[in-house]
Biopython code that builds the backbone (N, CA, C, O; Angstrom):
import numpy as np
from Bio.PDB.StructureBuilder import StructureBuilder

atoms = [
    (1, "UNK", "N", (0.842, -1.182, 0.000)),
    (1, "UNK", "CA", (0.000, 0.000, 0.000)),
    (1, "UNK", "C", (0.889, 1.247, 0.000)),
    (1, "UNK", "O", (1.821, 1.454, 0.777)),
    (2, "UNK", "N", (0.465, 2.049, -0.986)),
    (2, "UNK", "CA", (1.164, 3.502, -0.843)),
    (2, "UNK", "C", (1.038, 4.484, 0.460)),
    (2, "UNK", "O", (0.103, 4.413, 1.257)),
    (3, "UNK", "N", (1.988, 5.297, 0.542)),
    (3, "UNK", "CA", (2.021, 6.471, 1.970)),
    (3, "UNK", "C", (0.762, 7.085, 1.386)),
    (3, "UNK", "O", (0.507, 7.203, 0.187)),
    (4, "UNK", "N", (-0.037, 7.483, 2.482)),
    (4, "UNK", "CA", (-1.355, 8.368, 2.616)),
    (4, "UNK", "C", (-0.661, 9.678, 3.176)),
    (4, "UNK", "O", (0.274, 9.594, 3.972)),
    (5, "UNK", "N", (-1.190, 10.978, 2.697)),
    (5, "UNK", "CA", (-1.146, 12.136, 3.145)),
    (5, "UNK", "C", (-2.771, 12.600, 3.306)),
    (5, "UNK", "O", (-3.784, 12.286, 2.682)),
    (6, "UNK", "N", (-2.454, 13.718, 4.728)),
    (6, "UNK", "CA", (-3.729, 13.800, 5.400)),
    (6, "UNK", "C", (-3.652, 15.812, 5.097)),
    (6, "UNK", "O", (-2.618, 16.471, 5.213)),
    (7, "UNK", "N", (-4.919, 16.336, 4.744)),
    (7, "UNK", "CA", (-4.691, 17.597, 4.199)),
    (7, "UNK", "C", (-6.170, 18.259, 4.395)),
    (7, "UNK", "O", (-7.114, 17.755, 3.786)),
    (8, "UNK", "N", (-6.326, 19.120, 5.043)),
    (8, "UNK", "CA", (-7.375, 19.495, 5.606)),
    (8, "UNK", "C", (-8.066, 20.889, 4.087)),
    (8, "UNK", "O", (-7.372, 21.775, 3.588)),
    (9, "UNK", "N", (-9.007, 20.693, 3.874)),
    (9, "UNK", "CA", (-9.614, 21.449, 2.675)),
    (9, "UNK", "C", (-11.080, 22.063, 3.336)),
    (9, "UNK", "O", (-11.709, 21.270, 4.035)),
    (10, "UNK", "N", (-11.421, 22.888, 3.222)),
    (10, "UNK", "CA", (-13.024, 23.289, 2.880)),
    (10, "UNK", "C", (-13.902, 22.695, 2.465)),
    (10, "UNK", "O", (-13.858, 22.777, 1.238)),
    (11, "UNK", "N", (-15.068, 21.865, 2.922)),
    (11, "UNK", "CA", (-16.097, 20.911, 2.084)),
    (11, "UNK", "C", (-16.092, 21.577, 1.354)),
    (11, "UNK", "O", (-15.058, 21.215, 0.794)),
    (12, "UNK", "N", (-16.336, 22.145, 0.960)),
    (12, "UNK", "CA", (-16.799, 22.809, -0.511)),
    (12, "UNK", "C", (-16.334, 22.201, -1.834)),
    (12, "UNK", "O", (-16.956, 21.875, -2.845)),
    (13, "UNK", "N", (-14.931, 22.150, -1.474)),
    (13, "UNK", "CA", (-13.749, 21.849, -2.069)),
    (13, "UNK", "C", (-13.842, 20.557, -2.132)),
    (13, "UNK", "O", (-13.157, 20.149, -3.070)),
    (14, "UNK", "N", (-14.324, 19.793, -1.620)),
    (14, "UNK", "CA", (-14.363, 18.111, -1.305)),
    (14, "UNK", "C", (-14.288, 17.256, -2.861)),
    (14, "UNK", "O", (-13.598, 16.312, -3.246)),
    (15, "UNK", "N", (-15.604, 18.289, -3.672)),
    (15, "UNK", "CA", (-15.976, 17.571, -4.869)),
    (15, "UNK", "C", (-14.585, 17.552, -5.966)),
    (15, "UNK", "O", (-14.152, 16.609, -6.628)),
    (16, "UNK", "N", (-14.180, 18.722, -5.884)),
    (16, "UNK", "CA", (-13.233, 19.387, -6.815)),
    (16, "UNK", "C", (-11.992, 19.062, -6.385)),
    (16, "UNK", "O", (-11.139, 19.815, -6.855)),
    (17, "UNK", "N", (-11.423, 17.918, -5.407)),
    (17, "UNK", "CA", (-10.695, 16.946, -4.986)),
    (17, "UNK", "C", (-10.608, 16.056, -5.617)),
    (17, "UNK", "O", (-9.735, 15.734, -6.422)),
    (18, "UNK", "N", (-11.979, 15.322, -5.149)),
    (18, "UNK", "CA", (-11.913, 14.177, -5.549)),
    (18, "UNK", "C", (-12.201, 14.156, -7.175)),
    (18, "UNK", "O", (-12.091, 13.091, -7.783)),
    (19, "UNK", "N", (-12.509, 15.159, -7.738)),
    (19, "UNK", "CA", (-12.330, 14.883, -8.786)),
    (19, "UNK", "C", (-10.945, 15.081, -9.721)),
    (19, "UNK", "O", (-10.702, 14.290, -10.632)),
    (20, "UNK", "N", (-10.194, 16.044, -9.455)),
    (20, "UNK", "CA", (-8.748, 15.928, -9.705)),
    (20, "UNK", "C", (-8.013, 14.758, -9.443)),
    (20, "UNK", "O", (-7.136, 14.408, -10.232)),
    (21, "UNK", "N", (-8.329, 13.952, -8.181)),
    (21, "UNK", "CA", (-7.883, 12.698, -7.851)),
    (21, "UNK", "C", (-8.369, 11.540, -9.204)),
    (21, "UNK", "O", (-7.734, 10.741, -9.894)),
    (22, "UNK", "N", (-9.271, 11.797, -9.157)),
    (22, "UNK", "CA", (-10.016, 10.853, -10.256)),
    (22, "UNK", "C", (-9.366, 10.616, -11.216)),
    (22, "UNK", "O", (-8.898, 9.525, -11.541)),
    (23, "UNK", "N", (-9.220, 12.305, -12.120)),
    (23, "UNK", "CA", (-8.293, 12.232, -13.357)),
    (23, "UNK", "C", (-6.523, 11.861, -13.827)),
    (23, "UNK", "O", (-5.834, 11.653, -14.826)),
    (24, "UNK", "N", (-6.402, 11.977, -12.050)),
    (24, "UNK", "CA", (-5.231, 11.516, -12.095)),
    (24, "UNK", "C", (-4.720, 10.296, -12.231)),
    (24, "UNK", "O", (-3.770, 9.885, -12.898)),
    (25, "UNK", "N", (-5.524, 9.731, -11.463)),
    (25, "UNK", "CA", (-5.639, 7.830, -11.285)),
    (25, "UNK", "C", (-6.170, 7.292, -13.026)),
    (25, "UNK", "O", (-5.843, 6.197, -13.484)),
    (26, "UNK", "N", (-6.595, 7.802, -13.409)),
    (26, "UNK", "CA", (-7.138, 7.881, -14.715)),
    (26, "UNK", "C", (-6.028, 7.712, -15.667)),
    (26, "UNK", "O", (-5.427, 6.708, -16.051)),
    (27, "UNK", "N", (-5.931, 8.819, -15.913)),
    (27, "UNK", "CA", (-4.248, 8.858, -16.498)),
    (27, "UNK", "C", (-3.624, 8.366, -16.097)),
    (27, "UNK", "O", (-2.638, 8.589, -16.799)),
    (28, "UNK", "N", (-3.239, 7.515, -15.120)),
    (28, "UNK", "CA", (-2.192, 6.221, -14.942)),
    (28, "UNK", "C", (-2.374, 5.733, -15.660)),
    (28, "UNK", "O", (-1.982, 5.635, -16.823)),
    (29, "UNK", "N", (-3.415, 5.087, -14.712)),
    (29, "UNK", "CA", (-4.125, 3.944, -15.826)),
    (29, "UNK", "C", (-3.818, 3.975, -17.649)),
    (29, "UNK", "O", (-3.173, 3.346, -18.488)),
    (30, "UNK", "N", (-4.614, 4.974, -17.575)),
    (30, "UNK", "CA", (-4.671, 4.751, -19.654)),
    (30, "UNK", "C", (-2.779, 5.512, -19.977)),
    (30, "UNK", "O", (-2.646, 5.961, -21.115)),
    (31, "UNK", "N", (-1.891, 5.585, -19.330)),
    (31, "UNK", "CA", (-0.707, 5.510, -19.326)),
    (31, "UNK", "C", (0.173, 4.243, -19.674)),
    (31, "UNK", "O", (1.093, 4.256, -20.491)),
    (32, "UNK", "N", (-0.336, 2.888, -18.768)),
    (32, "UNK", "CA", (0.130, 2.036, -18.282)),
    (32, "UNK", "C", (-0.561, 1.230, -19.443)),
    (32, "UNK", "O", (0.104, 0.280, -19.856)),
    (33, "UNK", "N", (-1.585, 1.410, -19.944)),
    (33, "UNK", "CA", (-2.910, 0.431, -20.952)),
    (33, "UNK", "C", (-2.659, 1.024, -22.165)),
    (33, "UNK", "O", (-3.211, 0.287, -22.982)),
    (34, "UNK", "N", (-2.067, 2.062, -22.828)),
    (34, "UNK", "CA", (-2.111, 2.456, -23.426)),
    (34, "UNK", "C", (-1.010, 1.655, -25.052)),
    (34, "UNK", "O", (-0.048, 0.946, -24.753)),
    (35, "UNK", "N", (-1.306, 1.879, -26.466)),
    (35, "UNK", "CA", (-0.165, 0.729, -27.015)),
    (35, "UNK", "C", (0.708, 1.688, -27.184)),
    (35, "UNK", "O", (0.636, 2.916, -27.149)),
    (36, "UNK", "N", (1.862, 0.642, -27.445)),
    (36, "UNK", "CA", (2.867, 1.726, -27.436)),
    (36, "UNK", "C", (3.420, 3.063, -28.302)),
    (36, "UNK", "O", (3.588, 2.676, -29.458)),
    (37, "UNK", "N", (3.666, 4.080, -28.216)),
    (37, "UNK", "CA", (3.911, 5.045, -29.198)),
    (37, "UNK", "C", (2.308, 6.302, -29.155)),
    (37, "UNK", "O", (2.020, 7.318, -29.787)),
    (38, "UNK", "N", (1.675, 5.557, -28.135)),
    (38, "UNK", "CA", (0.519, 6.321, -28.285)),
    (38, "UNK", "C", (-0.173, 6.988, -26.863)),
    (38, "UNK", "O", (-1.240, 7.592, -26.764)),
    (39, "UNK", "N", (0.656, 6.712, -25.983)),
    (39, "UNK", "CA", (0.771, 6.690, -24.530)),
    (39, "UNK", "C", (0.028, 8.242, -24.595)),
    (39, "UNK", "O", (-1.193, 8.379, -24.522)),
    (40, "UNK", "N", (1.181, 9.603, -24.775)),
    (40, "UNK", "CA", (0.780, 11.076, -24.605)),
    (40, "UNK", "C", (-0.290, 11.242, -25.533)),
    (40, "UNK", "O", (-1.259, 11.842, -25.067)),
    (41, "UNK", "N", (-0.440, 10.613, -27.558)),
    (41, "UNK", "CA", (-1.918, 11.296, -27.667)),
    (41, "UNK", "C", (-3.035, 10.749, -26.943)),
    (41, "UNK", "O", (-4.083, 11.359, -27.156)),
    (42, "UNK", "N", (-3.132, 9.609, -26.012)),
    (42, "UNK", "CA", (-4.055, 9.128, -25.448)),
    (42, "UNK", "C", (-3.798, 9.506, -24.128)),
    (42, "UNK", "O", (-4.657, 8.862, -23.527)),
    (43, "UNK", "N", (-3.357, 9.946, -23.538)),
    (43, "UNK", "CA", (-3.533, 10.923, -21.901)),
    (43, "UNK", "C", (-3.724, 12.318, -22.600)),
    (43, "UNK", "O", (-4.303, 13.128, -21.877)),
    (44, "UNK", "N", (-3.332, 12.827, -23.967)),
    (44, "UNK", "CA", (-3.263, 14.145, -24.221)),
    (44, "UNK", "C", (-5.320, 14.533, -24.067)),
    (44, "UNK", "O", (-6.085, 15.351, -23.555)),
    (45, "UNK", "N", (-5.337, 13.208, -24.962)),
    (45, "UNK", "CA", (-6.891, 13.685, -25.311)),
    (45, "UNK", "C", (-7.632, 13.354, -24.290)),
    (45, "UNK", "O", (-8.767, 13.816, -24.404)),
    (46, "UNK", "N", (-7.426, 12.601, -23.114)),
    (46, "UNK", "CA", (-8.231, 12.312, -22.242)),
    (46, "UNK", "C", (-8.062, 13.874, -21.117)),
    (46, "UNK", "O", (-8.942, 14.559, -20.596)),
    (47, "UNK", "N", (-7.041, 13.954, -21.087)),
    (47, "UNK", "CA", (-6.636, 15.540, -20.234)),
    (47, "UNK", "C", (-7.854, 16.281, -20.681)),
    (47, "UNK", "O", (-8.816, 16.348, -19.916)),
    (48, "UNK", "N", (-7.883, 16.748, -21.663)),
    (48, "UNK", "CA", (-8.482, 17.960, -22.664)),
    (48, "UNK", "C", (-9.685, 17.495, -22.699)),
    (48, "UNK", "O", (-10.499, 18.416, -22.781)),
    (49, "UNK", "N", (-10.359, 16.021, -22.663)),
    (49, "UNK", "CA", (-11.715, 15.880, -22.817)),
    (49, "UNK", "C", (-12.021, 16.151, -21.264)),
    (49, "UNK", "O", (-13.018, 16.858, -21.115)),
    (50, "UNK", "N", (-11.392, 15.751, -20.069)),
    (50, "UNK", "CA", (-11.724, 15.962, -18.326)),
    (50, "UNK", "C", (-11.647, 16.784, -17.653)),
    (50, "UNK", "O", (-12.157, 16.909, -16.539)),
    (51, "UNK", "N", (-10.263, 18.257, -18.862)),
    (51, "UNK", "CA", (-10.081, 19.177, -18.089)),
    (51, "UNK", "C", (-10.916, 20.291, -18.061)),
    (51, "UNK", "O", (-11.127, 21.211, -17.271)),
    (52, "UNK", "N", (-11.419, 19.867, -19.384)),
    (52, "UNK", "CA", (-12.307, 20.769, -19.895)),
    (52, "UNK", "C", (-13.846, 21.068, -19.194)),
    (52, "UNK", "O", (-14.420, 22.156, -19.142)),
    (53, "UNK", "N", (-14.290, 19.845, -18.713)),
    (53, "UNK", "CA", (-15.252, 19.519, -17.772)),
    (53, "UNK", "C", (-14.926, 20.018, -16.657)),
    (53, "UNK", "O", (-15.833, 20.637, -16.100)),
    (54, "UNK", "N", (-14.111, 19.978, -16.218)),
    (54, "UNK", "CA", (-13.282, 20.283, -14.797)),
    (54, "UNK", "C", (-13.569, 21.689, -14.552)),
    (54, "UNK", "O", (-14.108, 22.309, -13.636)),
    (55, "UNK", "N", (-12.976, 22.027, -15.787)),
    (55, "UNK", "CA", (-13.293, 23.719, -15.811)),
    (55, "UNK", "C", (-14.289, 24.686, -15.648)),
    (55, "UNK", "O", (-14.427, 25.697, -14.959)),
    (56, "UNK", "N", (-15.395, 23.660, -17.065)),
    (56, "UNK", "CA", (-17.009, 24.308, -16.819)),
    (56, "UNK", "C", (-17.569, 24.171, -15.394)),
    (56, "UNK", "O", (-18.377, 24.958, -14.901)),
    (57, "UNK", "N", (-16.867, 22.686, -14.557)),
    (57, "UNK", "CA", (-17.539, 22.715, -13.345)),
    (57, "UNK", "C", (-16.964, 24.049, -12.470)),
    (57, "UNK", "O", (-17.746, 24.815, -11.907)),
    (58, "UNK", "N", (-15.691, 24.202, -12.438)),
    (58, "UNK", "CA", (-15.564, 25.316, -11.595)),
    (58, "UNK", "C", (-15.850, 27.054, -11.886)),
    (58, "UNK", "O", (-16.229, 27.876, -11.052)),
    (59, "UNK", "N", (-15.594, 27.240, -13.056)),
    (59, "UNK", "CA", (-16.207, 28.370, -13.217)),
    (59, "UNK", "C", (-17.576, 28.326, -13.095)),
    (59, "UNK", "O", (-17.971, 29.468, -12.857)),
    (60, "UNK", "N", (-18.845, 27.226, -13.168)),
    (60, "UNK", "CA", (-20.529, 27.115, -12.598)),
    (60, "UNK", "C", (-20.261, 27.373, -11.624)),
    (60, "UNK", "O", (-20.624, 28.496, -11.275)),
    (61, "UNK", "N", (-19.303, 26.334, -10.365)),
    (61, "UNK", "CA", (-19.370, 27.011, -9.565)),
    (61, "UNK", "C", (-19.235, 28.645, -8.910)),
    (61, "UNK", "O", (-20.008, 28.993, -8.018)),
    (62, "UNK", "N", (-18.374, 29.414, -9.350)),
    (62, "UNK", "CA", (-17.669, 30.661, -9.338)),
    (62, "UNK", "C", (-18.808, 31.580, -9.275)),
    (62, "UNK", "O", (-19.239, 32.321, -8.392)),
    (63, "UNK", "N", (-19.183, 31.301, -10.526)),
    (63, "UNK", "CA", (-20.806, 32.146, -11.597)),
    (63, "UNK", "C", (-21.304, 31.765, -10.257)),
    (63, "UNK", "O", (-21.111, 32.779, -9.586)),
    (64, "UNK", "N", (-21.886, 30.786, -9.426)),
    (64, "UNK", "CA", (-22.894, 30.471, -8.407)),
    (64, "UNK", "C", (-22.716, 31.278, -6.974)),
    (64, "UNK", "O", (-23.704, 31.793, -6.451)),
    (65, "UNK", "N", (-21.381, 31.363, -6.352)),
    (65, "UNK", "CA", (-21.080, 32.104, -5.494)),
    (65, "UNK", "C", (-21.147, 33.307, -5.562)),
    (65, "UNK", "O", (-20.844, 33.992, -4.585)),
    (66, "UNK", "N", (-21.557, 33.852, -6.719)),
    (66, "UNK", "CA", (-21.339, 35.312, -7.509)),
    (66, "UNK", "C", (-22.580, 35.728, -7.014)),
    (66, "UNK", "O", (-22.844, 36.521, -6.110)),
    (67, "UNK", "N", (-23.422, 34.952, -7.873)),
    (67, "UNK", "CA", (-25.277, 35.256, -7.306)),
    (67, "UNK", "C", (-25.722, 34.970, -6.589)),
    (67, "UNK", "O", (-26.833, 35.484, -6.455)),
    (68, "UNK", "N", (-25.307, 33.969, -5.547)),
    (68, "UNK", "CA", (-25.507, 34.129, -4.319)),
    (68, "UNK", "C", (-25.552, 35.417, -3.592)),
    (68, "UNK", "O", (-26.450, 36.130, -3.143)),
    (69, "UNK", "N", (-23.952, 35.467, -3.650)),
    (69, "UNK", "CA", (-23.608, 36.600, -3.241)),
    (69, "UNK", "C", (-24.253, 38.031, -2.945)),
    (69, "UNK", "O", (-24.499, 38.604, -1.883)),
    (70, "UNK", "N", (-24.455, 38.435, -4.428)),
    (70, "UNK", "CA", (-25.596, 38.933, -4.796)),
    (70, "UNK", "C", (-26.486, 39.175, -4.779)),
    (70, "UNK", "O", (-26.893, 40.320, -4.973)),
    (71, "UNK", "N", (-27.292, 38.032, -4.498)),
    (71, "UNK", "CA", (-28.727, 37.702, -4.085)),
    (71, "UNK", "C", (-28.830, 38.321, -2.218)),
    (71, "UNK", "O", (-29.708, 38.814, -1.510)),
    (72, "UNK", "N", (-27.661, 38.003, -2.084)),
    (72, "UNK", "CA", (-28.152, 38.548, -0.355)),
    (72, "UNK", "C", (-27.648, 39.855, -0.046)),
    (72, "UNK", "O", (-27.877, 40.458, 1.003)),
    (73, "UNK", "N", (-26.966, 40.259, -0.982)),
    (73, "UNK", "CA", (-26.839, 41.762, -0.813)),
    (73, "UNK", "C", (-28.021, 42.668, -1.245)),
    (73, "UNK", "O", (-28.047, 43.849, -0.901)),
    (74, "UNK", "N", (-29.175, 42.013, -2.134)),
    (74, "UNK", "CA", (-30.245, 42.789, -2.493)),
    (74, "UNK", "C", (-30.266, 43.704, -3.954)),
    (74, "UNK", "O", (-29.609, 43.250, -4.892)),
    (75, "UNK", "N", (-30.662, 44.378, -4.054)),
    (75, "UNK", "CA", (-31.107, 44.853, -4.997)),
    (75, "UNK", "C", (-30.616, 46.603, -4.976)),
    (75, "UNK", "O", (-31.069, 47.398, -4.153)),
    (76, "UNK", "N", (-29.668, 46.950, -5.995)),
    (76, "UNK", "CA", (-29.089, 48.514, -5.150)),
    (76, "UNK", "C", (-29.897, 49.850, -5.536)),
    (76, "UNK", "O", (-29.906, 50.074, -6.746)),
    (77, "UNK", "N", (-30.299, 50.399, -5.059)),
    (77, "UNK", "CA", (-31.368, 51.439, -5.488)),
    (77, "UNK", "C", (-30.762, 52.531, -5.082)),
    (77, "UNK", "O", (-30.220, 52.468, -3.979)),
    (78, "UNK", "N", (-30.694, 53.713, -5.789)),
    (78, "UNK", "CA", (-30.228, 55.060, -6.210)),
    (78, "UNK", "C", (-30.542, 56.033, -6.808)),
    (78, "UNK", "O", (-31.128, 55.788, -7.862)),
    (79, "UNK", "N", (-30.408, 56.988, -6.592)),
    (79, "UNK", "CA", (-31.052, 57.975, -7.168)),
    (79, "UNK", "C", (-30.843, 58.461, -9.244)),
    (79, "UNK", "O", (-30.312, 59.562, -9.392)),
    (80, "UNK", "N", (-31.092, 57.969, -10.140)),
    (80, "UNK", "CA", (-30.691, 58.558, -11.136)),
    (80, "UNK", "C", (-31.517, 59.559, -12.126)),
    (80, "UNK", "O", (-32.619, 59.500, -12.672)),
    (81, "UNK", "N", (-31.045, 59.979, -12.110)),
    (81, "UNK", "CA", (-31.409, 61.612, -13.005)),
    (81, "UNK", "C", (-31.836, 61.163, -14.567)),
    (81, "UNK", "O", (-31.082, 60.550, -15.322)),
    (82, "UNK", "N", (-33.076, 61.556, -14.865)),
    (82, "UNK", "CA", (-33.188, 61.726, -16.322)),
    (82, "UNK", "C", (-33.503, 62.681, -17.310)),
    (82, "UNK", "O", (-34.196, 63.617, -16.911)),
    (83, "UNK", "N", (-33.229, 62.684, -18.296)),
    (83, "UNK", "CA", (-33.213, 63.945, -19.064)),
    (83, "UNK", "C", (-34.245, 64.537, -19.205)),
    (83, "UNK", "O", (-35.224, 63.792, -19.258)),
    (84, "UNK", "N", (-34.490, 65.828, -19.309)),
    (84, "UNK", "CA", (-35.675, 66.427, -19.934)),
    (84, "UNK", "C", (-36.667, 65.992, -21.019)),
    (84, "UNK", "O", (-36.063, 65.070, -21.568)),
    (85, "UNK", "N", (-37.446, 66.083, -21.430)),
    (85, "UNK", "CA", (-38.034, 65.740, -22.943)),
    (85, "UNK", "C", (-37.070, 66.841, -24.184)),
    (85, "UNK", "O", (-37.158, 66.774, -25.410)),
    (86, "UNK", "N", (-36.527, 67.431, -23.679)),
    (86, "UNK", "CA", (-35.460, 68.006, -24.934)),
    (86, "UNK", "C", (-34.630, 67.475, -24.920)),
    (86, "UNK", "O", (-33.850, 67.914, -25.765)),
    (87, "UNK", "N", (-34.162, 66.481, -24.278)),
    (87, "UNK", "CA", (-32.677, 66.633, -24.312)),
    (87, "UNK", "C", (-33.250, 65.224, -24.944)),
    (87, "UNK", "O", (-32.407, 64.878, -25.772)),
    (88, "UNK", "N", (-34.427, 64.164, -24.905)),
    (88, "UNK", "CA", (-34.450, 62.735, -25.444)),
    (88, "UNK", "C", (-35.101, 62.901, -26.815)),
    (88, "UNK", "O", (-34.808, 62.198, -27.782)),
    (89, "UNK", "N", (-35.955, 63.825, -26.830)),
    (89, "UNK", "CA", (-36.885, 64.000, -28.392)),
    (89, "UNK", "C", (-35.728, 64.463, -29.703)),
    (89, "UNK", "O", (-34.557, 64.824, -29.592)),
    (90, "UNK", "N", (-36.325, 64.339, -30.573)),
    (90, "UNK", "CA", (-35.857, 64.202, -31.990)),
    (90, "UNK", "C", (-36.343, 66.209, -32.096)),
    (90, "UNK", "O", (-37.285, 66.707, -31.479)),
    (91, "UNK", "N", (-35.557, 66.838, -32.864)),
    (91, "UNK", "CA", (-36.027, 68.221, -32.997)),
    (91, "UNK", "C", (-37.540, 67.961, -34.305)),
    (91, "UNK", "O", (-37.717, 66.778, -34.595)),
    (92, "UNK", "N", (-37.975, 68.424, -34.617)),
    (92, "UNK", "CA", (-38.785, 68.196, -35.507)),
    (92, "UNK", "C", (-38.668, 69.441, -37.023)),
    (92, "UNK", "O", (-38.615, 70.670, -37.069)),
    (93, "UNK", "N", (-38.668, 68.530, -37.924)),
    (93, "UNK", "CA", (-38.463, 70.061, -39.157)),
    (93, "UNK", "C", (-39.099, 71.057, -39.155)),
    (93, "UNK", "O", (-40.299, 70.966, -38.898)),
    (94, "UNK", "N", (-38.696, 71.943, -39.350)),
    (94, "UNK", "CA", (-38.865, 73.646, -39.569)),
    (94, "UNK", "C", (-40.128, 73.224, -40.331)),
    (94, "UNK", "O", (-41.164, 73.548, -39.750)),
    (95, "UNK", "N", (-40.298, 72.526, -41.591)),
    (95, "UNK", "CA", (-41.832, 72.709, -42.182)),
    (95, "UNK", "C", (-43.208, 71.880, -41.710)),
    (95, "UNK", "O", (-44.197, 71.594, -42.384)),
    (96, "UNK", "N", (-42.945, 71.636, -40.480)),
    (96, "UNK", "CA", (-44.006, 70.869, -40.199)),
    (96, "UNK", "C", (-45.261, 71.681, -39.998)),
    (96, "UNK", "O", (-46.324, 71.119, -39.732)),
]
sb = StructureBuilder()
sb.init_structure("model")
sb.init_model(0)
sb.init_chain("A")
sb.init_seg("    ")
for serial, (resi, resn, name, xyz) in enumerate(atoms, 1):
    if name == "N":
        sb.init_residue(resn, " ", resi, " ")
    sb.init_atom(name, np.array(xyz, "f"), 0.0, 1.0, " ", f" {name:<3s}", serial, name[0])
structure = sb.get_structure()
């Protein structure tokens, strides 16, 4: 059995662990299974098809903490100024 390391994270973080773990063990694997001469385009493309996923998951997440965020700060209300009816209307021609 291999040495275990013990590493304290944020649940949050739990998923986005174990899923890096995943891809890693992964890529052994299709490292070790792989025929020969074809080892890197077959971890290349498996990288790029998992990392890519990896990614959309964490930036959803990101985007999610955002509007949360957001959401409990409310809604910001302020005072803004609008123009006159001259300053938004169209002038109209001299021969009307």
């Amino acid at each position: 059995m291999s040495a275990t390391v013990t590493i304290e994270i944020p649940a949050s973080s739990e998923g986005l662990v174990r899923q890096l773990l995943a891809l890693h063990e992964e890529l052994g694997a299709l490292a070790l299974s792989a025929a020969d001469g074809t080892v890197l385009e077959a971890c290349e493309a498996a990288v790029l098809s998992k990392g890519r996923e990896l990614t959309q998951s964490i930036l959803a997440q990101a985007v999610a903490r955002r509007v949360t965020a957001a959401e409990k700060k409310g809604a910001r209300f302020g005072r803004v100024c609008a123009g006159g009816p001259s300053a938004t209307a169209a002038r109209r021609p001299a021969g009307s």
